[in-house]
C-alpha positions in Angstrom: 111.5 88.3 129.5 108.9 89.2 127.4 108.7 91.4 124.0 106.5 94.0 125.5 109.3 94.7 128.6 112.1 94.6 125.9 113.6 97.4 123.0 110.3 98.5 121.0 110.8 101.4 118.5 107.8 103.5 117.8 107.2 104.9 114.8 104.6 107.6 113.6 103.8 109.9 110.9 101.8 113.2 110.6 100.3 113.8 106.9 98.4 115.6 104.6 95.4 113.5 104.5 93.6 110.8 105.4 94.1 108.3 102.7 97.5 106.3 102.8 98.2 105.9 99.2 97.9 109.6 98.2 98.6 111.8 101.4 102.2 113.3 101.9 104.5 112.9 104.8 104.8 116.2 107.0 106.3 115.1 110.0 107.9 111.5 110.7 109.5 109.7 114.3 111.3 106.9 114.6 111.8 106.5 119.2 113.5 104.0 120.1 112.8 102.7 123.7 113.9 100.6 126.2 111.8 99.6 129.9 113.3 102.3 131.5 112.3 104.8 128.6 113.2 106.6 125.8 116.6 105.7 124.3 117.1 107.8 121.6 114.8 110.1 119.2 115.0 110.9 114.9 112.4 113.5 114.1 111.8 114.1 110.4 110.0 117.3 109.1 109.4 117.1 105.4 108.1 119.2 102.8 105.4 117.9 101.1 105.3 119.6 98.1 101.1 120.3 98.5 98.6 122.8 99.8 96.7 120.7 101.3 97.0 121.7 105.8 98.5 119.5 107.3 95.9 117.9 110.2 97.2 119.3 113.3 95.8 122.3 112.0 92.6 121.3 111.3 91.9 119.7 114.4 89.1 121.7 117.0 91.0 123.6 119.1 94.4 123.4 117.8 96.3 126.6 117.3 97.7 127.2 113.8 100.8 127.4 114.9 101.0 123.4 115.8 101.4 122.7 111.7 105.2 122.3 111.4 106.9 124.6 108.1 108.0 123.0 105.7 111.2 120.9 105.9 113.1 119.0 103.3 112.2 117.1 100.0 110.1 114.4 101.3 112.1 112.1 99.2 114.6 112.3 101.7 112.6 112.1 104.4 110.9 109.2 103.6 114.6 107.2 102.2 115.7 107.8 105.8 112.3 106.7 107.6 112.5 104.0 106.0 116.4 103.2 106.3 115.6 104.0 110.0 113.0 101.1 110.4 114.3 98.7 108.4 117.8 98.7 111.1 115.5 98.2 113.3 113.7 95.4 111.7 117.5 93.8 111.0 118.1 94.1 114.7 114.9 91.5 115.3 113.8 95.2 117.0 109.8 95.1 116.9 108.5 98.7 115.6 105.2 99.9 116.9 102.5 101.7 115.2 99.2 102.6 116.6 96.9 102.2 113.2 99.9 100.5 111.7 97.8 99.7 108.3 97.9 103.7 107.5 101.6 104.7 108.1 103.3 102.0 106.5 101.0 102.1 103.4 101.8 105.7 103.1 105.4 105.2 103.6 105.1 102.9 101.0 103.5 104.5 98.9 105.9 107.4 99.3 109.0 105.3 98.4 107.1 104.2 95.3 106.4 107.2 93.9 110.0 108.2 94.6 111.1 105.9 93.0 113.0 104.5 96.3 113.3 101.2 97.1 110.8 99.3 99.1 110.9 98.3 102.8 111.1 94.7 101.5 114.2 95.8 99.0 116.0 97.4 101.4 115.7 93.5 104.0 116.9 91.4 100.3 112.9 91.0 99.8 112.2 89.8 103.6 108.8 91.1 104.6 108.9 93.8 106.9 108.5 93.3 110.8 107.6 92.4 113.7 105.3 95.0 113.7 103.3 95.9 117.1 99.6 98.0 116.4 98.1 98.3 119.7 95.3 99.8 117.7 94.8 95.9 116.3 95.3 93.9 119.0 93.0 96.3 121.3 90.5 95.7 118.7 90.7 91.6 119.2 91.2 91.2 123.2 88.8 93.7 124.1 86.6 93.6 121.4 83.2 94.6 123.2 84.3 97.7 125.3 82.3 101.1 123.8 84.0 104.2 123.1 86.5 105.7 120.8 89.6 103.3 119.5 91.6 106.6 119.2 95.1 106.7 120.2 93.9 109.4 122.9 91.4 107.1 124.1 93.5 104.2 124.1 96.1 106.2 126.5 93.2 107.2 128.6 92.2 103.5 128.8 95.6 102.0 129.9 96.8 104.6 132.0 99.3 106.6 129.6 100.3 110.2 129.5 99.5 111.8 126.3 99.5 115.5 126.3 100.6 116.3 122.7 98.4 114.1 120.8 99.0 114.9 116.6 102.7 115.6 117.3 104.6 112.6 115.9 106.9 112.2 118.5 104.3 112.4 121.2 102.3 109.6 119.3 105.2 107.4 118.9 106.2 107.3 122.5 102.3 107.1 123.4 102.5 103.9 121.3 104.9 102.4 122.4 103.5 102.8 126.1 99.8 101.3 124.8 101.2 98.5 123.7 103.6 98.2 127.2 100.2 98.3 129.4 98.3 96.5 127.6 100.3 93.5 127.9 100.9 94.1 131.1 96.6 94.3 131.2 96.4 90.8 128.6 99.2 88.0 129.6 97.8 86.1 126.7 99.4 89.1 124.8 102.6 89.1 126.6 103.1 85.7 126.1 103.3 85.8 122.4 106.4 85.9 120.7 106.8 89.3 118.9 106.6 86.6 115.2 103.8 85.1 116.8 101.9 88.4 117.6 102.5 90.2 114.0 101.0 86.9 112.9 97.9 87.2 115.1 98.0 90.7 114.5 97.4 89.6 110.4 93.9 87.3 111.1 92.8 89.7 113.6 92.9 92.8 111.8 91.2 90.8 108.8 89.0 89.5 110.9 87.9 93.0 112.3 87.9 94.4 108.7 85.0 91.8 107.5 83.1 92.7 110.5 83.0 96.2 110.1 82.3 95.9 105.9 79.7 93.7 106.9 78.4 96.3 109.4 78.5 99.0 106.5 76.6 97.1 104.0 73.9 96.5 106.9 73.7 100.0 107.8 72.5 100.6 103.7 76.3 100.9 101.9 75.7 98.0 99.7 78.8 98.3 98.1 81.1 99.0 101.5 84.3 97.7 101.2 87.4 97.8 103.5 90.4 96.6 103.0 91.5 93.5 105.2 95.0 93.5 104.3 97.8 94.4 107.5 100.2 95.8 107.9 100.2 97.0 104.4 97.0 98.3 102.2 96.8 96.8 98.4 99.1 99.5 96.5 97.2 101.7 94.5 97.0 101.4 90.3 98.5 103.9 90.1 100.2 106.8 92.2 99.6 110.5 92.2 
């Protein structure tokens, strides 16, 4: 037995922007899966207390009508996101997040300006994890293929049904399947333990990071930065 044809929970959120630290939760899904499928589904839809559209709604040839209304405070909807992933996390259950970097930042950053306790606090300080981004270790074993490094064109690539992309529920499951085929596609993958691939996971989405700020500054943005740090961003100074 290997991790990737073992339980996985994927995890997505939908949001109100692009940047982790200040965007707002709008929708939130925790699916928990086994080989044979899903197992069981939580579905959060908060509100986020902001004007800004939520990003279903912007996207080209999306109907309005995709953007979910507002639910409750996103206090409590990020309190039981969290609580949610860290059961998983003291079940040894990897979670999987395509992009991992930007939802657990912003869920971070969500508890903190809640004033909620972290995901460390809430596993006695233990750092949070496994964690599976098949957006990361696409990145490192196939490093050279063109194209997008969507989640949409990830599916396409390995064969996965996506037909909802921008739902949160649709993108978790989608996840969780990426990161099913392409182990199946990379034994080296499989082979991993799931400690051993969130550990991988760390240098290689550094790695990628110094490449693409190096890239930047080539292309004339001298003073290109991106951050290096998985599967959490450096908090913000301070929160709005």
């Amino acid at each position: 037995m290997t991790w990737h044809t073992e339980e996985l929970v994927g995890f997505d959120l939908e949001t109100t922007g692009t940047e982790p630290r200040e965007a707002r939760i709008v929708t939130a899904a925790v699916v928990r899966t086994g080989p044979g499928g899903v197992l069981d589904r939580r579905v959060w839809l908060a509100d986020p207390a902001t004007r800004t559209p939520h990003p279903a709604a912007a996207t080209p040839g999306t109907p309005p009508a995709r953007a979910p209304p507002p639910g409750p405070p996103a206090r409590a909807a990020a309190d039981e996101v969290a609580a949610a992933l860290c059961g998983h996390w003291a079940r040894g259950v990897p979670v999987v997040a395509y992009n991992a970097s930007f939802d657990l930042t912003l869920l971070g950053a969500e508890l903190a300006r809640h004033g909620l306790p972290s995901l460390a606090d809430r596993l006695d300080g233990g750092a949070p994890g496994p964690v599976v981004d098949p957006l990361t270790i696409d990145r490192a074993v196939d490093r050279y293929r063109k194209g997008k490094r969507t989640l949409e064109a990830a599916a396409a690539e390995y064969g996965v049904a996506l037909a909802d992309a921008h739902d949160a529920t649709a993108d978790a499951e989608a996840a969780v399947a990426v990161a099913r085929a392409l182990a199946d596609r990379h034994p080296s993958v499989a082979a991993l333990s799931v400690t051993e691939l969130h550990e991988r996971q760390v240098r290689w989405y550094e790695a990628w990071a110094r490449d693409f700020e190096s890239f930047l500054r080539r292309k004339g943005d001298a003073s290109a930065v991106v951050d290096g740090a998985w599967p959490f961003r450096a908090p913000a100074q301070a929160l709005t």
